[in-house]
DRENLONU-337297 format. One line per 2 residues: number of its first residue (from 0); their letters; for each residue x, y, z of N, C-alpha, C. Coordinates in steps of 0.1 Angstrom, whole numbers. Layout:
BEGIN
NUM = a = X Y Z X Y Z X Y Z ~ ...
This chain:
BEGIN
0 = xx = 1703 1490 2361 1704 1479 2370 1690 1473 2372 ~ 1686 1459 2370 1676 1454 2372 1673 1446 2389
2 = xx = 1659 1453 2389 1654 1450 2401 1645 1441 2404 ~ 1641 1436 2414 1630 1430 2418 1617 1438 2423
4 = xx = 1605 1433 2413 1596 1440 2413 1584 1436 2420 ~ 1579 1436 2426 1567 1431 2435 1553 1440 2433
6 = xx = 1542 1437 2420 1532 1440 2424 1523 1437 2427 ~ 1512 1441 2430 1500 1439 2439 1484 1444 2436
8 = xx = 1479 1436 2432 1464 1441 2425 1452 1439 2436 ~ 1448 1447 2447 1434 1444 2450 1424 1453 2447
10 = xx = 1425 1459 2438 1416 1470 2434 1406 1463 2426 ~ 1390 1467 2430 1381 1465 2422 1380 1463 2408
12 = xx = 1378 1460 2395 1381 1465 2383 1365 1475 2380 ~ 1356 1472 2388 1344 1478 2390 1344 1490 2396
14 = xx = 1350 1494 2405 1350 1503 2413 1363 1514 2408 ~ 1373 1507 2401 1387 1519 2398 1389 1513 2384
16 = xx = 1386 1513 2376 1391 1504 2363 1400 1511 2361 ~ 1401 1521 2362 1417 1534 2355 1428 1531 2364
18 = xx = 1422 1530 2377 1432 1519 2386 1444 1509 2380 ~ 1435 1499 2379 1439 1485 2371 1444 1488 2360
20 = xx = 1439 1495 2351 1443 1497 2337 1459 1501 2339 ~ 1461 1509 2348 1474 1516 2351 1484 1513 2356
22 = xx = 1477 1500 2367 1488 1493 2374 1495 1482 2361 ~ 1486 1478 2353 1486 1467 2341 1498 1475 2331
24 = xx = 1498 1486 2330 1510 1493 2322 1517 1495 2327 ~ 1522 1496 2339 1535 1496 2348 1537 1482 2349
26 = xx = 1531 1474 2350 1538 1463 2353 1543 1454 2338 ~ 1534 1460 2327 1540 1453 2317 1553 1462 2311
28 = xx = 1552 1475 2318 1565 1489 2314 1577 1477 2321 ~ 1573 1477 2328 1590 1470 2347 1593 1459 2335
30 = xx = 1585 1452 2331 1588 1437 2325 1593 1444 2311 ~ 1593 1447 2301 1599 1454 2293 1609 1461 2294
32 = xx = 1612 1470 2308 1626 1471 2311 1637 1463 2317 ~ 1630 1453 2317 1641 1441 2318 1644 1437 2330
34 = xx = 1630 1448 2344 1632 1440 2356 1626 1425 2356 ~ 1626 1420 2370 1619 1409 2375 1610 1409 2379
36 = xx = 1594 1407 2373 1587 1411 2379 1577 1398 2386 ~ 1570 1401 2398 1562 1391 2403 1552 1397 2404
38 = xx = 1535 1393 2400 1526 1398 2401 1516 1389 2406 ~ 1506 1399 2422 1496 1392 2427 1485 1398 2424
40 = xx = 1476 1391 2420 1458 1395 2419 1450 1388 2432 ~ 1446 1397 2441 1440 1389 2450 1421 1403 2453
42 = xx = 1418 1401 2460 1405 1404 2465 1394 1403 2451 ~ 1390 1414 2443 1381 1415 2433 1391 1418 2425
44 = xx = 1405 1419 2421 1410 1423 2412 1413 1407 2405 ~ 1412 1400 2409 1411 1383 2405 1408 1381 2392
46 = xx = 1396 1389 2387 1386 1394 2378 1395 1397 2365 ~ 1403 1400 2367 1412 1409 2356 1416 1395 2348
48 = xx = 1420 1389 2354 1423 1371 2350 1414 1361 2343 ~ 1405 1368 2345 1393 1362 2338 1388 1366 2322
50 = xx = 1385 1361 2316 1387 1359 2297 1379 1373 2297 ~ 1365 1369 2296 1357 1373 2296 1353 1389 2302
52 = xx = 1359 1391 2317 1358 1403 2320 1370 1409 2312 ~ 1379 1407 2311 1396 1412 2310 1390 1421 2295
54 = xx = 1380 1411 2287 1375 1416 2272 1368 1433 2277 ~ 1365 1432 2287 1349 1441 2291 1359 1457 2296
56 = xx = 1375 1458 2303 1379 1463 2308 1381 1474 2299 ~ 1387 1472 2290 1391 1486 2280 1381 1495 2278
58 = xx = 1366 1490 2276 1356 1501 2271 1355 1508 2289 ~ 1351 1499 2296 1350 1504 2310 1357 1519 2310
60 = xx = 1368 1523 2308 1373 1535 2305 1378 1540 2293 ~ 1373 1535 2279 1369 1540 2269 1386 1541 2265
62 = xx = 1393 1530 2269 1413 1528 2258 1406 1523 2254 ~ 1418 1526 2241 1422 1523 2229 1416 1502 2229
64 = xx = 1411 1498 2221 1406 1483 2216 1418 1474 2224 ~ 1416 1464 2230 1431 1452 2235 1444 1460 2243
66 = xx = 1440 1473 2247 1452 1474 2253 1453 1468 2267 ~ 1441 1461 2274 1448 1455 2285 1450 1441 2281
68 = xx = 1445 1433 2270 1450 1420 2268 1467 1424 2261 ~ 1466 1436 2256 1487 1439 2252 1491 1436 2266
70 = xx = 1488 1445 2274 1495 1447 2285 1497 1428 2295 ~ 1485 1424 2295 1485 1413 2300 1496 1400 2289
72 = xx = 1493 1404 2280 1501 1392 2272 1515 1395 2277 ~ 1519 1404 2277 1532 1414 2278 1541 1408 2295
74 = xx = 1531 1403 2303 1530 1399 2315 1532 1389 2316 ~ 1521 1375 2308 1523 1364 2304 1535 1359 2300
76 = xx = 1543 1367 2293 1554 1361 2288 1565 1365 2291 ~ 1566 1376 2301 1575 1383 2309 1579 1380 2321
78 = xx = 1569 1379 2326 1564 1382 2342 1570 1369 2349 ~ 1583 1369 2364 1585 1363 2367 1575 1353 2374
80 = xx = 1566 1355 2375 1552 1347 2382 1540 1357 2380 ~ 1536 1346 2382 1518 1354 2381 1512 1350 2393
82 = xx = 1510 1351 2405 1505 1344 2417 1489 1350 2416 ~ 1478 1343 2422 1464 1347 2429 1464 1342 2439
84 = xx = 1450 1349 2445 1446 1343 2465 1437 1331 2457 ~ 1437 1320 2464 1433 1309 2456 1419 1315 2463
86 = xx = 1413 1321 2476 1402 1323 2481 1394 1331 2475 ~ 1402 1339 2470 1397 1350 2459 1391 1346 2451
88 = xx = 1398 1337 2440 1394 1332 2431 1382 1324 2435 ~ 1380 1314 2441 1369 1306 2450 1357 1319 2448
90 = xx = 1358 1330 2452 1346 1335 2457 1339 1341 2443 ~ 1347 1342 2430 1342 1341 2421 1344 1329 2408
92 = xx = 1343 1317 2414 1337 1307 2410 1350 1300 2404 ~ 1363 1302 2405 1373 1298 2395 1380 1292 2410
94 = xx = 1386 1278 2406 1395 1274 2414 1406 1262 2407 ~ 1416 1256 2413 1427 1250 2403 1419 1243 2399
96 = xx = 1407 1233 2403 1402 1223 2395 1389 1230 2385 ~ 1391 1237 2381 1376 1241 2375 1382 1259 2369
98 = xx = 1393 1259 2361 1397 1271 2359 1394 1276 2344 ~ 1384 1271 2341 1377 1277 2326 1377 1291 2325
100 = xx = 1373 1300 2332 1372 1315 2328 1383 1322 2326 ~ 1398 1312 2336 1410 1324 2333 1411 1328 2317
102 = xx = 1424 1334 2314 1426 1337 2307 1437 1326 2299 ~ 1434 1325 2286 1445 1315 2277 1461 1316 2281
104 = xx = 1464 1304 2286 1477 1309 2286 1485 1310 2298 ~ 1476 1316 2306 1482 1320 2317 1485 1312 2332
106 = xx = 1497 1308 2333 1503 1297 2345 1499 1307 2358 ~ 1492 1304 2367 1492 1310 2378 1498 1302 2391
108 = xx = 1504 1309 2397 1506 1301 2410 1494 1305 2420 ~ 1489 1300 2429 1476 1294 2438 1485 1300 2453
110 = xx = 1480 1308 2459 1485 1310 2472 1476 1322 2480 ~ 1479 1329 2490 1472 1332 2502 1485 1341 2507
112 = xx = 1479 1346 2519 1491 1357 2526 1504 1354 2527 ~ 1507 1335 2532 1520 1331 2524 1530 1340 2514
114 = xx = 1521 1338 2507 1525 1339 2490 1532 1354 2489 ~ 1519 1363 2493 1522 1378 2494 1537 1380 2500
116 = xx = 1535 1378 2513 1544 1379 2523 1560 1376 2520 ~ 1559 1366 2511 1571 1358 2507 1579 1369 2495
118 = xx = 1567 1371 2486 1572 1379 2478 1573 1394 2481 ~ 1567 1401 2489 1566 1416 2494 1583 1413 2501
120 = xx = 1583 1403 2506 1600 1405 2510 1610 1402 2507 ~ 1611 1393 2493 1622 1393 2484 1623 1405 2473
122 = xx = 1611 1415 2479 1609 1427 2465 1622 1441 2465 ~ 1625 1447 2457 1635 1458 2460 1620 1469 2459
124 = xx = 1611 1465 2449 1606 1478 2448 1586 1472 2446 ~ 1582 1478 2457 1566 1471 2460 1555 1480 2452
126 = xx = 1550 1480 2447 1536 1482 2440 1525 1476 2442 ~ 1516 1486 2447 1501 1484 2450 1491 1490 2438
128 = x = 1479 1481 2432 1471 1489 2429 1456 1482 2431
């Protein structure tokens, strides 16, 4: 039976990268099993969305070469939404008009505790990392 999946990224990628790395393979696992999934990046996990860092994450804890851009592509083309804190983003220099660093590809939707809120309560099953 497919569910509705709600998760939730504020974890540092600086501070827990094994963190992130882990939440990034459950949530591309949920979307491969054929749930629904909605995925938020908000505080410093924003970062993960970004080209450039997203390249830097794997060695950070020494996986295997592109396994977070698998995991991320995996998301991209899965993933019932992709939402960020647009403030988040702001505080590291990315905003709707000036979104050069994300990552190729990737439709984000732009929102704030709204956003969270909305989806944390249409979720059957919530994930934090």
């Amino acid at each position: 039976m497919s569910k509705n999946f709600f998760i939730k990224f504020v974890t540092s990628p600086d501070v827990d990268p094994f963190k992130c790395l882990v939440g990034l393979g459950c949530a591309a696992q949920a979307i491969n099993d054929g749930h629904k999934v909605d995925i938020f990046f908000a505080a410093a996990a924003v970062q993960m969305l970004h080209e450039e860092y997203l390249s830097k994450l794997d060695k950070a804890i020494d996986a295997p070469a592109g396994m977070c851009q698998s995991f991320i592509e995996t998301i991209k083309k899965g993933a019932n939404g992709i939402h960020c804190s647009t403030q988040s983003q702001a505080h590291f220099g990315v905003t709707q008009d000036s979104p050069e660093a994300l990552i190729d590809g990737v439709n984000l939707n732009w929102s704030g505790p709204p956003g969270v809120i909305a989806l944390a309560a249409n979720a059957d099953v919530t994930m934090m990392y």
